[in-house]
Backbone as a chain_set.jsonl record, in Angstrom:
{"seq": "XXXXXXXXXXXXXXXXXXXXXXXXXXXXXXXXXXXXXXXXXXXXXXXXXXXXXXXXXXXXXXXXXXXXXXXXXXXXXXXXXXXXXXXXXXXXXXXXXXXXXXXXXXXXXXXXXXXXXXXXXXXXXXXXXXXXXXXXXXXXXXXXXXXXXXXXXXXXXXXXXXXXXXXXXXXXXXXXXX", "coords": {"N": [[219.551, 94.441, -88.946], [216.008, 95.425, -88.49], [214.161, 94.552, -85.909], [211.637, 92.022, -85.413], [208.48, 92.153, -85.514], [205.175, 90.618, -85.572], [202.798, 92.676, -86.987], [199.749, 93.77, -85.629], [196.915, 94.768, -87.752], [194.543, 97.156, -88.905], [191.753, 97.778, -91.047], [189.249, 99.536, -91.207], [185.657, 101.072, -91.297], [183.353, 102.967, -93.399], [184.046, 103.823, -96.023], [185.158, 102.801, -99.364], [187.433, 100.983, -100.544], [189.303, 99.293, -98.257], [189.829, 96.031, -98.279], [191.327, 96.352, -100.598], [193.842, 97.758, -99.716], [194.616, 96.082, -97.896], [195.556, 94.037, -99.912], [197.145, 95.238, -100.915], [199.125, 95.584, -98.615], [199.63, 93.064, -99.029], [200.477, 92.036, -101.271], [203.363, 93.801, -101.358], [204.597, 92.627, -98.972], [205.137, 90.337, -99.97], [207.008, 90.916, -102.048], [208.941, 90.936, -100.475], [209.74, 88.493, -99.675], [208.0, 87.456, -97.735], [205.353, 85.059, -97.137], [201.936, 84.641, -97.657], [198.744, 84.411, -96.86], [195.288, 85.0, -97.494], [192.173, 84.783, -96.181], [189.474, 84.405, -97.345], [185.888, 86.453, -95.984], [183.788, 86.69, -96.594], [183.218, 87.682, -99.565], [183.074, 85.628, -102.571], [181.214, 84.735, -104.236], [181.594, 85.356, -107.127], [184.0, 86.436, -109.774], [187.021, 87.735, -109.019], [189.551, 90.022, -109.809], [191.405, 89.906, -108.21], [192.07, 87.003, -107.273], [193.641, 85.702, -109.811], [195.753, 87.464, -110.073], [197.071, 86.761, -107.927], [198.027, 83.534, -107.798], [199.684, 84.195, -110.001], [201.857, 85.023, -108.887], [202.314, 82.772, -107.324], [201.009, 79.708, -105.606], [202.268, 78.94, -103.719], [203.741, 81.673, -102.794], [201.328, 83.926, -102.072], [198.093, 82.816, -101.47], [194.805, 82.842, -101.631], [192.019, 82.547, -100.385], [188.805, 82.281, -101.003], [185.895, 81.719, -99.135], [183.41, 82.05, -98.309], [179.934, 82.646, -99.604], [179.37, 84.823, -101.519], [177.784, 87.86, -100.749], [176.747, 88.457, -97.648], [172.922, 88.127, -96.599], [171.635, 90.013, -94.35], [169.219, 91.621, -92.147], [166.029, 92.267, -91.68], [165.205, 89.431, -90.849], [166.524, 86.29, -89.726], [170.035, 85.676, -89.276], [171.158, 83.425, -91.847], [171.734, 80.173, -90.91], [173.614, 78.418, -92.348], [175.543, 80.686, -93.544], [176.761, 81.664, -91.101], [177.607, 79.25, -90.425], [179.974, 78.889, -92.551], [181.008, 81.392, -91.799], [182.357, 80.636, -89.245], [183.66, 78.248, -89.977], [185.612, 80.198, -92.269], [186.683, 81.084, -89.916], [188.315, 79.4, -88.671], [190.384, 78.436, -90.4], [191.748, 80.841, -90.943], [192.596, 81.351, -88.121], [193.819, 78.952, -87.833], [196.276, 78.969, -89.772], [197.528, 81.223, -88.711], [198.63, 80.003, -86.497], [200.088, 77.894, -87.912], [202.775, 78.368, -88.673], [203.175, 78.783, -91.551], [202.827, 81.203, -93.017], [203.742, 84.284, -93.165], [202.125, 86.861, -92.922], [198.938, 86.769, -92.095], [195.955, 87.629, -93.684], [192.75, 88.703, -92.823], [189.863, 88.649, -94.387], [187.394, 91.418, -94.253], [186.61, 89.853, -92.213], [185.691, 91.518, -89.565], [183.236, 92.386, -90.74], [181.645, 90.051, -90.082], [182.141, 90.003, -87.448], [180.432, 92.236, -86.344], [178.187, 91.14, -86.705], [177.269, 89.08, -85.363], [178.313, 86.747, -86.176], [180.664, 85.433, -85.292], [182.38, 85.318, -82.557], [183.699, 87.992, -80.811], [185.039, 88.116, -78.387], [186.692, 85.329, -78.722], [187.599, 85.832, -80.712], [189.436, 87.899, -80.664], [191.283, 86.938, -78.235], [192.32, 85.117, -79.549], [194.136, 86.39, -81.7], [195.599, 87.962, -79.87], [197.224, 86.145, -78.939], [198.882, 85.628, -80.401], [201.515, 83.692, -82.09], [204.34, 85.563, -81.778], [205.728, 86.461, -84.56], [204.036, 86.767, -86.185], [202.412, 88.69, -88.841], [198.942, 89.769, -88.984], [196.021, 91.135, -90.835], [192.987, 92.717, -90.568], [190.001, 92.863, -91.708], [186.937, 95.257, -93.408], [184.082, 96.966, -92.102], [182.603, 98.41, -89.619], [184.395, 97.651, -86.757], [185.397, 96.228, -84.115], [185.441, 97.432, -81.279], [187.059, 96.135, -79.06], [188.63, 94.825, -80.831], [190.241, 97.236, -82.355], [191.491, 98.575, -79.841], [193.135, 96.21, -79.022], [195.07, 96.58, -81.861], [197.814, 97.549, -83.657], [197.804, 99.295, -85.445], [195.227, 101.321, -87.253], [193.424, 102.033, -89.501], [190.742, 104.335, -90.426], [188.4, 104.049, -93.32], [186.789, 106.613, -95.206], [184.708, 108.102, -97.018], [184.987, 110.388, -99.543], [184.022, 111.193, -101.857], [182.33, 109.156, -104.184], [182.298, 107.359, -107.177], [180.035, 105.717, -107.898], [177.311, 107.178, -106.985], [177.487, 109.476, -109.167], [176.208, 107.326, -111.3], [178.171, 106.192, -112.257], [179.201, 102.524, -112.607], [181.155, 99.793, -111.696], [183.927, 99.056, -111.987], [186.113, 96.986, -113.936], [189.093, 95.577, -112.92], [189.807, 97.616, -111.676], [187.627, 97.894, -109.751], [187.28, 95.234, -109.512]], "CA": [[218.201, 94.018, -89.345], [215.198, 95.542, -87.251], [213.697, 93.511, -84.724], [210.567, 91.298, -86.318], [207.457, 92.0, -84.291], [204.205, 90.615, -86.083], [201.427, 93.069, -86.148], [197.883, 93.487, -86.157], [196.697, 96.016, -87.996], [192.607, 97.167, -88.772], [191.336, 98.438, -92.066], [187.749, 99.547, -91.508], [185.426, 102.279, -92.128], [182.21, 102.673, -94.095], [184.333, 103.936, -97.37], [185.627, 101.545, -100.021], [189.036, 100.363, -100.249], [189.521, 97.885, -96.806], [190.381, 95.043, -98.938], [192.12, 96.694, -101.657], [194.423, 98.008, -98.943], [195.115, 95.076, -97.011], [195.847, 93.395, -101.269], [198.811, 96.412, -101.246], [200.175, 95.524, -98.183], [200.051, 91.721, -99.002], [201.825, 92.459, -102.551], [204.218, 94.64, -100.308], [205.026, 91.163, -98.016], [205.382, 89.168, -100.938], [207.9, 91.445, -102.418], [209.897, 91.065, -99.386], [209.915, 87.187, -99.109], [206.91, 86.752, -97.01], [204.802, 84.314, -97.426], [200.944, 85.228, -97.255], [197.453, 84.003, -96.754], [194.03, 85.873, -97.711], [190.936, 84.21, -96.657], [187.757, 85.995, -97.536], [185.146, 85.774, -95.012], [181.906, 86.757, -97.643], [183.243, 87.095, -101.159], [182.844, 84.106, -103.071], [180.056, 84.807, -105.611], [181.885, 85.645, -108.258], [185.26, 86.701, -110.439], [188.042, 89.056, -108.73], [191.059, 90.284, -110.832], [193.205, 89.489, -107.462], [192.807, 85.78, -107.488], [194.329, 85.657, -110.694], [197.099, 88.148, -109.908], [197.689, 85.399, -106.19], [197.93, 82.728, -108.828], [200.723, 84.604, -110.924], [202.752, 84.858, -108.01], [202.679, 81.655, -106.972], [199.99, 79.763, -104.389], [203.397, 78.802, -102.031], [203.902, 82.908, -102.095], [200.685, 84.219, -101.824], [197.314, 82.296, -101.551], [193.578, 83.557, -101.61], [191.152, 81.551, -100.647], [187.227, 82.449, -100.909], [185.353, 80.773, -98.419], [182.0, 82.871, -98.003], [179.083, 82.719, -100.353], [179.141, 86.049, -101.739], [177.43, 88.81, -99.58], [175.275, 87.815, -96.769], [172.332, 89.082, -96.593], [171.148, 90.496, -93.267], [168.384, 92.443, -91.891], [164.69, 92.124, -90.01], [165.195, 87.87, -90.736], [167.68, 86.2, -88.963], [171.135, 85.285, -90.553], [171.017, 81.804, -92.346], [172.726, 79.533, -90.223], [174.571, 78.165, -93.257], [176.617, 81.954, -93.481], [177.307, 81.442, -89.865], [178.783, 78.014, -90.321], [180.842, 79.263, -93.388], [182.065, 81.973, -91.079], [182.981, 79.851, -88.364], [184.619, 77.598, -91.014], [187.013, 80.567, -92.124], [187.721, 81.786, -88.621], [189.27, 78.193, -88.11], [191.257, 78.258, -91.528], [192.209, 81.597, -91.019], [193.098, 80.404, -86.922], [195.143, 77.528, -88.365], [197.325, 79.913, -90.99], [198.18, 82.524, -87.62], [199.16, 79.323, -85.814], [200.412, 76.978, -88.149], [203.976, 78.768, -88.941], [203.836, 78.818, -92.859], [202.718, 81.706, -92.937], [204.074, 85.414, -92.602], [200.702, 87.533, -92.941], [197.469, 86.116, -92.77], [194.848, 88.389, -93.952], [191.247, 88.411, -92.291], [189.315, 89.799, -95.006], [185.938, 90.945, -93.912], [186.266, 89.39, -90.705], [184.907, 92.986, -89.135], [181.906, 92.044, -90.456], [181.209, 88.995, -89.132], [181.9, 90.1, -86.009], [179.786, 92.75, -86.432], [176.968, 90.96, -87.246], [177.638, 88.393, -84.008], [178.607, 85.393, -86.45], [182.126, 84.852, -84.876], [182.23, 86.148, -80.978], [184.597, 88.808, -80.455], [186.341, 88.133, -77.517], [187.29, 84.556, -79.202], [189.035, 86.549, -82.069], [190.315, 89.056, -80.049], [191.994, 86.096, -77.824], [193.357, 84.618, -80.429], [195.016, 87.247, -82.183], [196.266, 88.457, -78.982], [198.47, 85.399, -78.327], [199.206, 84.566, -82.077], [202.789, 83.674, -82.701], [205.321, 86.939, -82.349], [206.345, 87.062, -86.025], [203.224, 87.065, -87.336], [201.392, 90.051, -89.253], [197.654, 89.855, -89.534], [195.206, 92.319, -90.968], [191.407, 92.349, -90.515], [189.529, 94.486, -93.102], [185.48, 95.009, -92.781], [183.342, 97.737, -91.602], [182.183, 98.476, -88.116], [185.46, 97.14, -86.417], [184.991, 95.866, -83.029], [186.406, 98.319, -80.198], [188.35, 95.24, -78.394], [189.798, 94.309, -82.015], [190.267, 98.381, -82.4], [192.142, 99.023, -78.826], [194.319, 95.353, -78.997], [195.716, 96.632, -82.73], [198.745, 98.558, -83.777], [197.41, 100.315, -86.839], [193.673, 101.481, -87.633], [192.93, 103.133, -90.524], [189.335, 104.03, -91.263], [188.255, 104.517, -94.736], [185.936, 107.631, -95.502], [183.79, 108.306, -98.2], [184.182, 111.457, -99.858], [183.342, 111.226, -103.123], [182.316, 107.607, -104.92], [181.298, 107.262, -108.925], [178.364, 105.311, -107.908], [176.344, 108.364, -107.201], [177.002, 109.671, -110.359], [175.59, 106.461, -112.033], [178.931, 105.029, -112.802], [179.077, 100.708, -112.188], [181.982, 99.024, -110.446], [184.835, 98.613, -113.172], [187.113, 95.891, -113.965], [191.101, 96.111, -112.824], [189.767, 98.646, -110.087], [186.755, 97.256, -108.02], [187.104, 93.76, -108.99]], "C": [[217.209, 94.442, -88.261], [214.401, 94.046, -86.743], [212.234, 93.219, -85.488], [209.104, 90.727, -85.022], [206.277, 91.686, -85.06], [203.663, 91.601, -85.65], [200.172, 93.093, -86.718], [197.277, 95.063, -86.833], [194.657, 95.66, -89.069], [192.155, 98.086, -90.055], [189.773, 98.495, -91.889], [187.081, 101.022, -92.026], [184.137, 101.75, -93.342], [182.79, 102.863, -95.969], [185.257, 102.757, -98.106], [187.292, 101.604, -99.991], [189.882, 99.694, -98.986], [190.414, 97.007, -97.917], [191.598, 95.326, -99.938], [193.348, 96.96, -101.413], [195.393, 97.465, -98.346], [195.739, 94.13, -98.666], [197.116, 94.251, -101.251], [199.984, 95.768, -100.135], [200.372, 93.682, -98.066], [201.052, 91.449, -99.917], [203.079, 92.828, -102.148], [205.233, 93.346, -99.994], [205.948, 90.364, -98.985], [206.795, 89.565, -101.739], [209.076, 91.212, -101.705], [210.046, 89.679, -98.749], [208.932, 86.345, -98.276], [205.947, 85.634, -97.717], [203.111, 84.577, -96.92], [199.409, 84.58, -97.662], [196.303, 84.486, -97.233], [193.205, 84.99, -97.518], [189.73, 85.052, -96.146], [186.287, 85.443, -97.207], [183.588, 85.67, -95.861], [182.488, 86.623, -99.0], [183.554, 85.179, -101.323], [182.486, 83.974, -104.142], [180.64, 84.954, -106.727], [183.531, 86.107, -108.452], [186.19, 87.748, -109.837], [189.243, 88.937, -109.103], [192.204, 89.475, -109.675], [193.397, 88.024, -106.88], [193.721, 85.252, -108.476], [196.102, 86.206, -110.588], [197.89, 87.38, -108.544], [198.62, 84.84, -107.017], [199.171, 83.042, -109.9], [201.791, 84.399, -110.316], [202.853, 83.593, -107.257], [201.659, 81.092, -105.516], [201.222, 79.67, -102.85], [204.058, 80.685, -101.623], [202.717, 83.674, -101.702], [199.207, 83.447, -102.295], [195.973, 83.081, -101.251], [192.592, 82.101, -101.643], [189.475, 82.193, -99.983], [186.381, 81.643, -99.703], [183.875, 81.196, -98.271], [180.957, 82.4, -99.184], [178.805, 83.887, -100.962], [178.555, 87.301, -100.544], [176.357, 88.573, -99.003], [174.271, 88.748, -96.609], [171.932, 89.082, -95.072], [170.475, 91.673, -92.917], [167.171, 92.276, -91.188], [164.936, 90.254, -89.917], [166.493, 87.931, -90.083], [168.778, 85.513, -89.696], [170.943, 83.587, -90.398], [172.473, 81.209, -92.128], [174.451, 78.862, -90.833], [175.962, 78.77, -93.237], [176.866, 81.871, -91.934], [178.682, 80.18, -89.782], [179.764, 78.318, -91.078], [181.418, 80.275, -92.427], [183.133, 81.164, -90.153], [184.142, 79.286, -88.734], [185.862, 78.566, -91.651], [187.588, 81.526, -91.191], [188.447, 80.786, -88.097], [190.237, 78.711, -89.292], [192.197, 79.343, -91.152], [193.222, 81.59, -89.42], [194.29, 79.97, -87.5], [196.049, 77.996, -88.738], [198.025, 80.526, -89.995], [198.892, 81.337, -87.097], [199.98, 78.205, -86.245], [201.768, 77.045, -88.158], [204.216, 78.832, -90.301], [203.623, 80.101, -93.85], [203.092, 83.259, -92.513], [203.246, 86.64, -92.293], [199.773, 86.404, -93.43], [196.024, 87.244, -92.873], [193.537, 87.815, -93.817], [190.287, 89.452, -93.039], [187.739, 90.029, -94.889], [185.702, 90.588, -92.615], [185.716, 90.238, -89.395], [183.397, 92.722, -89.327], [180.706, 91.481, -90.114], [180.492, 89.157, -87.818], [180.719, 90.822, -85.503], [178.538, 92.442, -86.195], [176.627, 89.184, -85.994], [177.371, 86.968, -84.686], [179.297, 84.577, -86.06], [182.053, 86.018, -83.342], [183.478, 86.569, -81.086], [185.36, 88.569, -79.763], [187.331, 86.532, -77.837], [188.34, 85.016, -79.983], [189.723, 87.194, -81.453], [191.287, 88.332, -79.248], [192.758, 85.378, -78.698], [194.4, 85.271, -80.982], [195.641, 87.992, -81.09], [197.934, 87.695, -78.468], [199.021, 84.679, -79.132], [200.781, 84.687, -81.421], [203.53, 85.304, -82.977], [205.512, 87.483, -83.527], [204.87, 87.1, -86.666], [201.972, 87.971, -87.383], [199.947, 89.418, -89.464], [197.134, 90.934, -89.48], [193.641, 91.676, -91.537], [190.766, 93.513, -91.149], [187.82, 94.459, -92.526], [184.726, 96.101, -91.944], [182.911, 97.505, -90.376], [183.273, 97.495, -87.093], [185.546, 97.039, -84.918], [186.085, 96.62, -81.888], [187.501, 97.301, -79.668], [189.3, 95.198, -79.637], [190.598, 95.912, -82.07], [192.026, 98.869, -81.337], [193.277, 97.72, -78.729], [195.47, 95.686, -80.907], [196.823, 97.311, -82.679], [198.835, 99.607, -84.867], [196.292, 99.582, -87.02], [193.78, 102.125, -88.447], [190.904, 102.716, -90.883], [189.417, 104.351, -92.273], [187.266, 105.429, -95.173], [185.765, 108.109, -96.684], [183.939, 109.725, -98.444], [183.575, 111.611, -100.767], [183.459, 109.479, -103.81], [181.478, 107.913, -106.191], [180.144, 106.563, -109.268], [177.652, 106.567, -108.119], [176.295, 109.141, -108.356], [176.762, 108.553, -111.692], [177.361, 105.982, -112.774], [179.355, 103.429, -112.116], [180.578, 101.331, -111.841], [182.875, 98.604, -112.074], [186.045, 98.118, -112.839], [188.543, 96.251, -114.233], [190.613, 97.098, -111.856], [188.801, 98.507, -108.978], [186.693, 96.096, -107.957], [187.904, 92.957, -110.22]], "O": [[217.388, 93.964, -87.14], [214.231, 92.92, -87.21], [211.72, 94.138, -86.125], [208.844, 89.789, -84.268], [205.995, 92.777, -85.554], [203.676, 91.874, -84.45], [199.676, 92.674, -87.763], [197.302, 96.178, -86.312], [194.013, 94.717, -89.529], [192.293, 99.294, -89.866], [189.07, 97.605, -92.368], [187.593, 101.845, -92.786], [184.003, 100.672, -93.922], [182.247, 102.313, -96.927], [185.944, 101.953, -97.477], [188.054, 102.332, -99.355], [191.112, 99.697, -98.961], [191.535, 97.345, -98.298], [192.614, 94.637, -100.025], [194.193, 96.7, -102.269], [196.545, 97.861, -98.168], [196.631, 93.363, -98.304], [198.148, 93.721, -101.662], [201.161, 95.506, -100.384], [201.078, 93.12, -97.229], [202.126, 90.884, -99.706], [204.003, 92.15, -102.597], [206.301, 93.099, -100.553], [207.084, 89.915, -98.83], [207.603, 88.685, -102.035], [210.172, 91.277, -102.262], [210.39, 89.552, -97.574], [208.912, 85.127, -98.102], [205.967, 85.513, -98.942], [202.995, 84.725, -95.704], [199.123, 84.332, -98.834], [196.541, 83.791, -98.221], [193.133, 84.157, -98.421], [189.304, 85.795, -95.261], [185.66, 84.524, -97.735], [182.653, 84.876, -95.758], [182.318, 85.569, -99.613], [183.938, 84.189, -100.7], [183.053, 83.329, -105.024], [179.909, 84.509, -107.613], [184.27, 86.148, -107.468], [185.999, 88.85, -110.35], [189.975, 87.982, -108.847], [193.227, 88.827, -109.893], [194.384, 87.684, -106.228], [194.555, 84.416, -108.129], [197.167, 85.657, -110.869], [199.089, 87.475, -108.284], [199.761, 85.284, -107.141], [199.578, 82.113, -110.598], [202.707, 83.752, -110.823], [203.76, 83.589, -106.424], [201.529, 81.822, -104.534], [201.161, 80.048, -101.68], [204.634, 80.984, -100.577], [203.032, 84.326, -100.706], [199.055, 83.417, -103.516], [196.13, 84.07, -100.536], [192.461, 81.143, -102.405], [189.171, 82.446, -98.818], [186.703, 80.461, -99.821], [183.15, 80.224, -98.059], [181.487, 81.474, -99.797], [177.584, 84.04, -100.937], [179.158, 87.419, -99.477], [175.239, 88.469, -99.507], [174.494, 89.953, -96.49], [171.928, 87.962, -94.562], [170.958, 92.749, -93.268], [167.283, 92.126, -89.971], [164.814, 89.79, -88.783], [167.272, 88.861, -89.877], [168.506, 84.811, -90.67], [170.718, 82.832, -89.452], [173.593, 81.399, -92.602], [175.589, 78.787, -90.369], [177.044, 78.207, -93.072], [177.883, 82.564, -91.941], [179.852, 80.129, -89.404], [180.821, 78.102, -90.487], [182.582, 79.973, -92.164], [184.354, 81.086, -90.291], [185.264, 79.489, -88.269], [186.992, 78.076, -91.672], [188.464, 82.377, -91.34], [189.205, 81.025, -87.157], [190.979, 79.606, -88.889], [193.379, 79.032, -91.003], [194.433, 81.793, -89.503], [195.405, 80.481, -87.607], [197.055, 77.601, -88.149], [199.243, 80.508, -90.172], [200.099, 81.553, -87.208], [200.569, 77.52, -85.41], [202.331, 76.031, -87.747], [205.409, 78.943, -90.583], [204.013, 80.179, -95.015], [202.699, 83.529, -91.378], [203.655, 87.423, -91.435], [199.713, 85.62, -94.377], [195.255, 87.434, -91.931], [193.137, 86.804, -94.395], [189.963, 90.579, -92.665], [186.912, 89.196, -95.261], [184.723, 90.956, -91.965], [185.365, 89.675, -88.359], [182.53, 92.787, -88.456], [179.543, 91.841, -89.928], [179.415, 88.882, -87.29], [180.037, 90.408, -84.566], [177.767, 93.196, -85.601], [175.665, 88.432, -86.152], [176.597, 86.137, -84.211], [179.117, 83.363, -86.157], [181.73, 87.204, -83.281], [184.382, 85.794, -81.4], [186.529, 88.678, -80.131], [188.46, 86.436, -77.357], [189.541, 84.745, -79.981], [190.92, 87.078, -81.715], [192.388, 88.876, -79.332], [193.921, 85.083, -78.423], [195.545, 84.846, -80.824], [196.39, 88.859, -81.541], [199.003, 88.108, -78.018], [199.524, 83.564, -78.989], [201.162, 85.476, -80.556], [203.375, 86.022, -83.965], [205.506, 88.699, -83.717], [204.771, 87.561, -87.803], [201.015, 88.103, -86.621], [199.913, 88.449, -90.223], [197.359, 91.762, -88.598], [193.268, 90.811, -92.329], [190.985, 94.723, -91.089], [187.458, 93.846, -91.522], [184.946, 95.896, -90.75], [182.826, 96.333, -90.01], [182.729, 96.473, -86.674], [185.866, 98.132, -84.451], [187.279, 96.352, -81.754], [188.697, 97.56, -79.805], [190.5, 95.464, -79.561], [191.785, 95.785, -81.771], [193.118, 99.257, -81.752], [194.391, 98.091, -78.357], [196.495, 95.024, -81.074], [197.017, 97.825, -81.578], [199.678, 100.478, -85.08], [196.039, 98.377, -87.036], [194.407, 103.148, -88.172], [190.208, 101.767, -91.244], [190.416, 105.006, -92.569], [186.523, 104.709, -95.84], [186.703, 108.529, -97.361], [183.225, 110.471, -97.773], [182.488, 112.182, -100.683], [184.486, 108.803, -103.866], [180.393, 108.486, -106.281], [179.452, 106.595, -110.285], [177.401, 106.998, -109.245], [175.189, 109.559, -108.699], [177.06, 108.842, -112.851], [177.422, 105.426, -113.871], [179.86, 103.428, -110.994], [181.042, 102.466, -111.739], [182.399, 97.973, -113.018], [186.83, 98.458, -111.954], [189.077, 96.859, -115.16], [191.507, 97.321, -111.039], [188.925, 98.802, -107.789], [186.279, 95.516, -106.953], [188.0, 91.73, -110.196]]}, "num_chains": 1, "name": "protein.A"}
């Protein structure tokens, strides 16, 4: 049996599929006995095919839990303290899951952009996930991916845009973006 090293691994990148990514290799886990977490640092707002498909598989094999308000907005105003506290709120949950033991992956979905956006301080996360529990996998999805989180991982993948069906005026369709 190989040797059982949790790791950390970094899905970012300005092109789509982060999440969708880190959903393969949770399916993956689950296949293989793990037991697995998802909590999602902004969605919220609305309907995604892969709570349903959690939910099939069972919440004691794989769980999803929303915690965000949909997508924060940010820009010349300053972020509404609220989406701060909701972050905060699932960088504990998501905390708790790495440390609790019931857990074999806990997926930080989004949590890139948080950081990003200096809701959740970096070198907190980056300390934490540094001295999680041996066996256990986490993956942090989320654009603009914080060099410390970057240089303490063991797999980065960015995601690059070459071609997306937005630009030619096609929407966001159901069973493949949500």
């Amino acid at each position: 049996m190989p040797e059982e090293k949790g790791l950390l691994i970094v899905y970012t990148g300005p092109g789509k599929g982060k999440t969708t990514c880190a959903l393969g290799t949770a399916f993956r886990a689950v296949g293989q006995g793990l037991r697995v977490l998802m909590v999602q640092f902004i969605k919220g707002s609305w309907h995604y095919g892969e709570l349903d498909a959690a939910k099939m598989l069972g919440d004691d094999k794989f769980e999803i839990r929303p915690m965000g308000r949909g997508f924060v907005k940010i820009g010349a105003a300053e972020t509404d303290p609220e989406d701060i506290k909701l972050a905060q709120e699932c960088w504990q949950a998501g905390r708790d899951a790495i440390y609790g033991g019931k857990y074999d992956l806990v997926v930080l979905d989004e949590i890139n952009y948080t950081i990003s956006y200096k809701m959740l301080d970096a070198d907190e996360v980056v300390e934490a996930l540094k001295n999680r529990p041996e066996r256990v996998h986490v993956i942090c999805t989320g654009r603009n991916a914080h060099p410390k989180l970057v240089e303490l991982a063991d797999l980065v993948t960015e995601m690059r845009e070459v071609k997306h069906p937005y630009t030619k005026g096609i929407l966001a369709q159901r069973g493949i973006d949500y």
